[in-house]
C-alpha positions in Angstrom: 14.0 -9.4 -1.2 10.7 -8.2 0.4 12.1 -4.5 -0.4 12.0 -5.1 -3.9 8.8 -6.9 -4.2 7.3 -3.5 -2.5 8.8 -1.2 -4.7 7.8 -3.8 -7.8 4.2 -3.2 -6.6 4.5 0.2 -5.9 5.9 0.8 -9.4 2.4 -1.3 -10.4 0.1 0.8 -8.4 1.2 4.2 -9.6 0.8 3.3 -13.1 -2.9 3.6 -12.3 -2.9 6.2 -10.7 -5.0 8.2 -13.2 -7.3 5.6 -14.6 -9.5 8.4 -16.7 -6.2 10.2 -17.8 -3.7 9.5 -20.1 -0.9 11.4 -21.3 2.4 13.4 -20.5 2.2 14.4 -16.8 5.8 15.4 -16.6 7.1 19.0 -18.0 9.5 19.0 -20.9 13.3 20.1 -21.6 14.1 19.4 -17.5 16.9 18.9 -17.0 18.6 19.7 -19.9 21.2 18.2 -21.8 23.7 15.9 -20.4 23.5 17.5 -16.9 23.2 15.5 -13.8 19.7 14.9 -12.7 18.5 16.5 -9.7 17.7 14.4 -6.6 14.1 13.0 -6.4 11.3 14.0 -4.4 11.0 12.5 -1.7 8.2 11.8 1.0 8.3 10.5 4.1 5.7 9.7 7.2 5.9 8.6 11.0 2.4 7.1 10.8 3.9 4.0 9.5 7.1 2.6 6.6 6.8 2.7 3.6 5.2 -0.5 2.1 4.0 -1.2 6.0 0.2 -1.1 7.7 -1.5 1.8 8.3 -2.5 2.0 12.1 -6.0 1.7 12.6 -6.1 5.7 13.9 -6.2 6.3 10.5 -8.9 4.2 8.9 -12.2 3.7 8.7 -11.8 1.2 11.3 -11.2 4.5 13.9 -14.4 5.8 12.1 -15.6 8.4 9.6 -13.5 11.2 11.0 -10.3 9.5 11.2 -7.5 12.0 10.6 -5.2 12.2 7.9 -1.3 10.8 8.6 1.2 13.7 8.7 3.2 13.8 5.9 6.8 15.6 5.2 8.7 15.8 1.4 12.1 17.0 0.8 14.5 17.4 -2.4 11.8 19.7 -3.7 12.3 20.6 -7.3 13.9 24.1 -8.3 10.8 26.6 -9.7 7.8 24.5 -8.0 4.6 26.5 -7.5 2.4 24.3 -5.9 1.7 20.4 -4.6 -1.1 17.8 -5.7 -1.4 14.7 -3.1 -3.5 11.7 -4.4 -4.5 8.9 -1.8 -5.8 6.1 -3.9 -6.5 2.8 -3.7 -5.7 0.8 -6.8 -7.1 -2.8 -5.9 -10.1 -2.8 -7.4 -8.5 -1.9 -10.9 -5.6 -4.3 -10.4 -7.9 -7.5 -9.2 -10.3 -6.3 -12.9 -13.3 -5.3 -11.1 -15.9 -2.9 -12.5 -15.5 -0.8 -9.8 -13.4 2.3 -10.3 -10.2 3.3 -8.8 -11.0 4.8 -5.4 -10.2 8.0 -4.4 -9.6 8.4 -1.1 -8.0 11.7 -0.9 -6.9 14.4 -3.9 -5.6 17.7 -2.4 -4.5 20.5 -4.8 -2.9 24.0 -5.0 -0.6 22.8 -1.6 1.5 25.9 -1.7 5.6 25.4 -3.1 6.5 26.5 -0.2 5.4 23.8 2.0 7.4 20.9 3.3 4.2 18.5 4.5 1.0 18.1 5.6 0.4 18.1 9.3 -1.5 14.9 11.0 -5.6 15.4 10.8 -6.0 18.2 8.1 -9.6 19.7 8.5 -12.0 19.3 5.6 -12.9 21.9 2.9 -10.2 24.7 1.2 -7.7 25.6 3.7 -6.9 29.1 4.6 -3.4 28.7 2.7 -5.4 28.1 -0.7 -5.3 24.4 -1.3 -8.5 22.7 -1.9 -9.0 19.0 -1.2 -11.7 16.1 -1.9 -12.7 12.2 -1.5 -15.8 10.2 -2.3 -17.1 10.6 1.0 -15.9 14.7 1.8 -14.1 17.1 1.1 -11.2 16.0 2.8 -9.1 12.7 3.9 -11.2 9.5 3.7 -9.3 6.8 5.4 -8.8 3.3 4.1 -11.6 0.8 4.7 -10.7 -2.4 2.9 -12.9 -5.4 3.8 -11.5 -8.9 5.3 -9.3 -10.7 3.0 -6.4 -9.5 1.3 -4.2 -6.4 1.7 -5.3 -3.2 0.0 -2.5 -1.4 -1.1 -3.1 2.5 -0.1 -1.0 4.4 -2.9 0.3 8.4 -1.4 1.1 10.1 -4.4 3.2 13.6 -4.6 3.4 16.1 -7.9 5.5 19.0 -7.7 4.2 21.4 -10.6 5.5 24.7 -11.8 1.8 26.3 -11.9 -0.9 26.4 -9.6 -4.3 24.6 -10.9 -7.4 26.1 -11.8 -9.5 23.7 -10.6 -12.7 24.5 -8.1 -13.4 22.8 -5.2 -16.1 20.2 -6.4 -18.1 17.7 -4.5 -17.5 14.5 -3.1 -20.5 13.6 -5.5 -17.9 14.8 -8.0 -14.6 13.6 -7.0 -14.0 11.2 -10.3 -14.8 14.3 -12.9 -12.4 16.8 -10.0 -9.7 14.2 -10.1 -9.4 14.3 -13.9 -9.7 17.7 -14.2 -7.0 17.9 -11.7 -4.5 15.5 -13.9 -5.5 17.0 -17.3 -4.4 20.4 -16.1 -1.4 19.2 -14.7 -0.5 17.9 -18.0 3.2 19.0 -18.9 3.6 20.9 -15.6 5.2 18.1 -13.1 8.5 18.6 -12.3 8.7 15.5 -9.8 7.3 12.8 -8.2 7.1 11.0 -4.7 5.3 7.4 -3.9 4.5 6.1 -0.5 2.4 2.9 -0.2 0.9 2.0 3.1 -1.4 -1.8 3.9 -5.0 -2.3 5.1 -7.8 -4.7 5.7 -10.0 -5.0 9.1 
């Protein structure tokens, strides 16, 4: 039963994962017809199960330069270009505070080739082209939820079939990046991965 309650709420938490955005993420005509649907994405991490808490070594509870949990995705979609992580944390938005969605981590232009992300990704564009932002950096910010309640940490995966035009930005600008980074993968995702992880100190 506690499964399903999970995956309830996780169904809940990506449906905000764009708060500013609205629109059809996925691309059209795939698959066609009456053939059988490809398997899903999927994404996995060691750091901790899906729906569980996240250890403190990756918080803010290990401080500001906590690294980022290593992550690995299989069942990649035929004709995928590039990757677009989002690490979110929907709370605020779901308990109707004026406070915006938080973004904790948005990485984009992951290469198509890749299978994951290895544990503690350095800040700023990485060598292999990907470029990557929070509110605090220009990298992984970890959770940091106060006493009380669970904060439900949302990991979410897009395989797309272009890479994004999208500059770096500033953490000053990570709400106007974010949605630049959803409107232009409008009609270009070809799949989808969720993986939710718990915190409070």
């Amino acid at each position: 039963m506690k499964r399903h309650v999970l995956r309830s709420t996780t169904g809940l938490l990506a449906a905000v994962a764009v708060v500013a955005w609205s629109g059809p993420l996925f691309a059209q005509g795939r698959p066609g017809g009456g053939r059988p649907r490809p398997p899903p994405l999927l994404m996995t991490t060691t750091a901790f199960q899906d729906g569980g808490v996240i250890p403190n070594k990756y918080t803010q509870a290990a401080g500001p330069t906590a690294p980022s949990p290593a992550l690995k995705w299989s069942q990649v979609p035929e004709g995928t270009q590039s990757f677009v992580l989002l690490m979110h944390d929907p709370e605020p938005v779901l308990g109707k505070s004026p406070k915006m969605d938080i973004t904790h981590w948005l990485i984009w232009n992951i290469p198509g080739t890749s299978t994951g992300l290895p544990e503690g990704v350095p800040t700023g564009e990485l060598p292999d082209g990907a470029r990557q932002v929070s509110l605090r950096s220009n990298g992984y910010m970890g959770p940091g939820a106060p006493p009380g309640p669970y904060h439900h940490y949302t990991f979410e995966l897009y395989a797309l079939d272009i890479k994004l035009d999208v500059p770096q930005g500033t953490p000053q600008q990570a709400s106007e990046t974010r949605n630049a980074v959803f409107a232009a993968m409008d009609g270009h995702v070809l799949g989808k991965a969720v993986l939710v992880g718990r915190f409070h100190r």
